[in-house]
N, C-alpha and C positions, 0 to 999 in steps of 0.2 A: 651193798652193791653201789655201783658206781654212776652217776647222776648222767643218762643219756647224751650221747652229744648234739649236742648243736646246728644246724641246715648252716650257722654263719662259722662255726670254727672253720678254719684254713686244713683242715688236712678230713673235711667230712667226705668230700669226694671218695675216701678211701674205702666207707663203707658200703661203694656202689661199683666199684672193680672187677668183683670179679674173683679178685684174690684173697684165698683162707687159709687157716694152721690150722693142726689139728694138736687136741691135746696130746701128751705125750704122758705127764702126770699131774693130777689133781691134790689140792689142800684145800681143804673147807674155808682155811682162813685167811689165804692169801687173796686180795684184791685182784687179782692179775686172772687166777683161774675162775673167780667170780663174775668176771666182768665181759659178757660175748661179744663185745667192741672190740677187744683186742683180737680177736680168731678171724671177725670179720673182716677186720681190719688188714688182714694178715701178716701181723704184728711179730715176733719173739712170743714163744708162748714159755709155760715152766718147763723144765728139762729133770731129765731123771740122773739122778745123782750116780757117777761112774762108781763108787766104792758100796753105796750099800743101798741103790735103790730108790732112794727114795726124793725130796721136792727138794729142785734147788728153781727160786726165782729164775723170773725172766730177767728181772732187775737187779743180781745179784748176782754171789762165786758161790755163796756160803748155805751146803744143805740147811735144810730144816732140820732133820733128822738124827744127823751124826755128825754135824760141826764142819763136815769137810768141807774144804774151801781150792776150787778148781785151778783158781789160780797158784795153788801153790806147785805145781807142778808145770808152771811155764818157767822157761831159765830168765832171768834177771840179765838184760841188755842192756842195762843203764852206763854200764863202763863201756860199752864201745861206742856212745856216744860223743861224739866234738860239743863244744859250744863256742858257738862265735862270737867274738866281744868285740 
């Protein structure tokens, strides 16, 4: 678990808001669903993976479970991009 925060970190306020997440899905091992700062927080919590259920980080695309990776079904807009020089 994850080392309590701090009365002096800049974002503790957060834990006195008001606003929470609720789990959605649990992994024993992931620090994210381990840690009730982030719920209290009302932080990004893990999300359940669209294909087969199961943990994809809060922090991440890519299930635990079955590899899938969320991003790979956004389309790629990098070519209707300009860059100004």
């Amino acid at each position: 678990m994850a080392k309590p925060m701090r009365p002096d970190d800049p974002a503790y306020w957060m834990l006195f808001d008001g606003v929470t997440t609720t789990p959605v899905v649990y992994n024993k091992d992931c620090y994210i669903c381990n840690d009730p700062e982030y719920a209290q927080m009302g932080l990004p919590l893990c999300r359940k993976c669209p294909k087969c259920g199961g943990h994809i980080p809060a922090d991440d695309s890519i299930c635990d479970d079955c590899g899938y990776d969320e991003y790979d079904d956004y389309p790629d807009n990098t070519q209707n991009h300009t860059q100004e020089v």
